[in-house]
C-alpha positions in Angstrom: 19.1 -6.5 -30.9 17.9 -4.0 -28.2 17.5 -0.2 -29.5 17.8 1.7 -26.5 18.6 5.5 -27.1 20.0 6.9 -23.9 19.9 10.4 -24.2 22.0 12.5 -21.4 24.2 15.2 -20.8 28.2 14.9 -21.7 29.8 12.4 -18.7 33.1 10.8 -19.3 33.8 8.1 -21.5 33.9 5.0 -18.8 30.5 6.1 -17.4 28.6 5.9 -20.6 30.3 2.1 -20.9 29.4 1.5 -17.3 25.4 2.8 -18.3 25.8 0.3 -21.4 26.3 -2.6 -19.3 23.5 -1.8 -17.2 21.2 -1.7 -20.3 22.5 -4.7 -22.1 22.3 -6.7 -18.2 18.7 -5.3 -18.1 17.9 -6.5 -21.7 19.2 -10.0 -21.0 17.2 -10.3 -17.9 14.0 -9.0 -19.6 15.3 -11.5 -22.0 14.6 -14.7 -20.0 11.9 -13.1 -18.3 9.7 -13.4 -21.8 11.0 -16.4 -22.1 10.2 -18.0 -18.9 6.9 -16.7 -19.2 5.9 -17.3 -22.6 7.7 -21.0 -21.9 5.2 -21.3 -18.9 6.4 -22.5 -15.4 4.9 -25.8 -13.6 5.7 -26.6 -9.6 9.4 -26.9 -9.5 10.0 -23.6 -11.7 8.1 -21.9 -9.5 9.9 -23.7 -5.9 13.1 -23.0 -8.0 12.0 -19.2 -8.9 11.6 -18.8 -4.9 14.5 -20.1 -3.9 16.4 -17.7 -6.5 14.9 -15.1 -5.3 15.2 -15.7 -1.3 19.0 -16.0 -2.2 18.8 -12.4 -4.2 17.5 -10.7 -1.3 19.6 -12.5 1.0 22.5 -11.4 -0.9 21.0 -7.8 -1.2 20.9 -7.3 2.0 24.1 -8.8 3.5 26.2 -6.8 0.8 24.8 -3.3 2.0 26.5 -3.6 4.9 25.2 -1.4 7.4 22.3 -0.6 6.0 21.5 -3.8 5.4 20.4 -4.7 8.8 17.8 -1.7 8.7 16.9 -2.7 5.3 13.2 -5.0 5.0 13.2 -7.0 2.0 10.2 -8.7 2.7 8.0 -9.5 0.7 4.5 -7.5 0.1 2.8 -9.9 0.7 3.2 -10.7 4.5 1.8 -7.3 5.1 -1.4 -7.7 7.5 -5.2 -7.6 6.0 -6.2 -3.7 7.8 -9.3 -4.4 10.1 -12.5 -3.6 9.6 -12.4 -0.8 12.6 -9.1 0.5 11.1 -10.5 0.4 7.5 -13.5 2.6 8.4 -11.3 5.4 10.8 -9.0 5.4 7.6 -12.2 6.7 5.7 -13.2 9.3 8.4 -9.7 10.4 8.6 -9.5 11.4 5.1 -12.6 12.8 4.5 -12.5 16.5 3.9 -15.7 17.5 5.7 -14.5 15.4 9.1 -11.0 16.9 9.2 -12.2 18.9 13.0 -13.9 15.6 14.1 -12.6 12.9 16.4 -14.6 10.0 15.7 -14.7 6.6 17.7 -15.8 3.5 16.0 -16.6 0.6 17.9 -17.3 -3.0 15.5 -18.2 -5.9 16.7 -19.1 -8.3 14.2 -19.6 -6.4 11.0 -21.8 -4.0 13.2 -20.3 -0.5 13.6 -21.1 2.2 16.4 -19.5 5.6 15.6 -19.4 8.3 18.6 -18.7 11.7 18.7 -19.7 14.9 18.3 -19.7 17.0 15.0 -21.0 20.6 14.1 -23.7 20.4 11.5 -25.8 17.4 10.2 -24.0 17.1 6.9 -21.0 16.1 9.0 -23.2 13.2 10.7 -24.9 12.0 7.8 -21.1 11.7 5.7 -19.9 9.8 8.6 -22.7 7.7 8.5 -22.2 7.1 4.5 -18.3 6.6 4.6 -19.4 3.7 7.3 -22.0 2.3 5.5 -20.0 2.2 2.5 -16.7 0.1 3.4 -17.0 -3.3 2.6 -18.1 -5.9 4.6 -19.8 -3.8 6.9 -23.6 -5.5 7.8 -25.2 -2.1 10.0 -24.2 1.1 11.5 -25.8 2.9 14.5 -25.3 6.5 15.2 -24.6 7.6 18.6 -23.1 10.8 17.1 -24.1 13.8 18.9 -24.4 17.4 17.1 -22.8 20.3 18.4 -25.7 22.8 17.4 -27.8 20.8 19.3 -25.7 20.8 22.3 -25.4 24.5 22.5 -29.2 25.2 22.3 -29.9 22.5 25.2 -27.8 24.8 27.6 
């Protein structure tokens, strides 16, 4: 039914029917997989689907043992949305041409203030894009002061 061509080096004879049974177990379960799918699902599949698979990762993690308790099977989901101040440092962190700039940035609703101080203008102005540029910011102001023009003033 399944072609599957595993191609390894030499192992003894009970490993290869061990690594069977993981490929016939994995073929079944992609099995019903296209079959629930293509079946489709209505409200109690779906509550019955989610309670399957609370008890798979309950079971996961109680038969690790040890590691189990250090072991997060929580869903993706329930990961927080990052802010709108973390979103933009992400952006000036990573940026190539700000790597020897620390950079504060101040929002407060959907308005962003970015202070620090950077060496040349092209520095500013890129700070100034990668701000403007993140979603769901309205304005930016520039308190950003320029080294250059800090040395000449003394």
């Amino acid at each position: 039914m399944w072609g599957f061509k595993l191609t390894c080096l030499p192992v003894p004879h009970e490993s290869l029917a061990i690594h069977g049974l993981h490929a016939r177990r994995w073929g079944w379960l992609m099995l019903l997989g296209l079959t629930t799918i293509s079946a489709g699902c209505n409200r109690h599949d779906a509550d019955c689907l989610a309670r399957i698979g609370r008890k798979v990762a309950a079971h996961t993690k109680n038969s690790a043992g040890d590691i189990g308790a250090k072991l997060d099977v929580s869903w993706a989901g329930s990961k927080k949305e990052p802010t709108l101040q973390e979103k933009i440092q992400d952006r000036l962190r990573w940026e190539n041409t700000l790597t020897d700039v620390t950079m504060e940035v101040l929002v407060v609703n959907k308005e962003v203030e970015l202070k620090g101080t950077v060496k040349t203008a092209q520095q500013r102005q890129r700070a100034i894009e990668l701000a403007e540029t993140v979603v769901g910011v309205d304005k930016v102001t520039d308190s950003i002061a320029l080294r250059e023009a800090e040395d000449a003033a003394k």
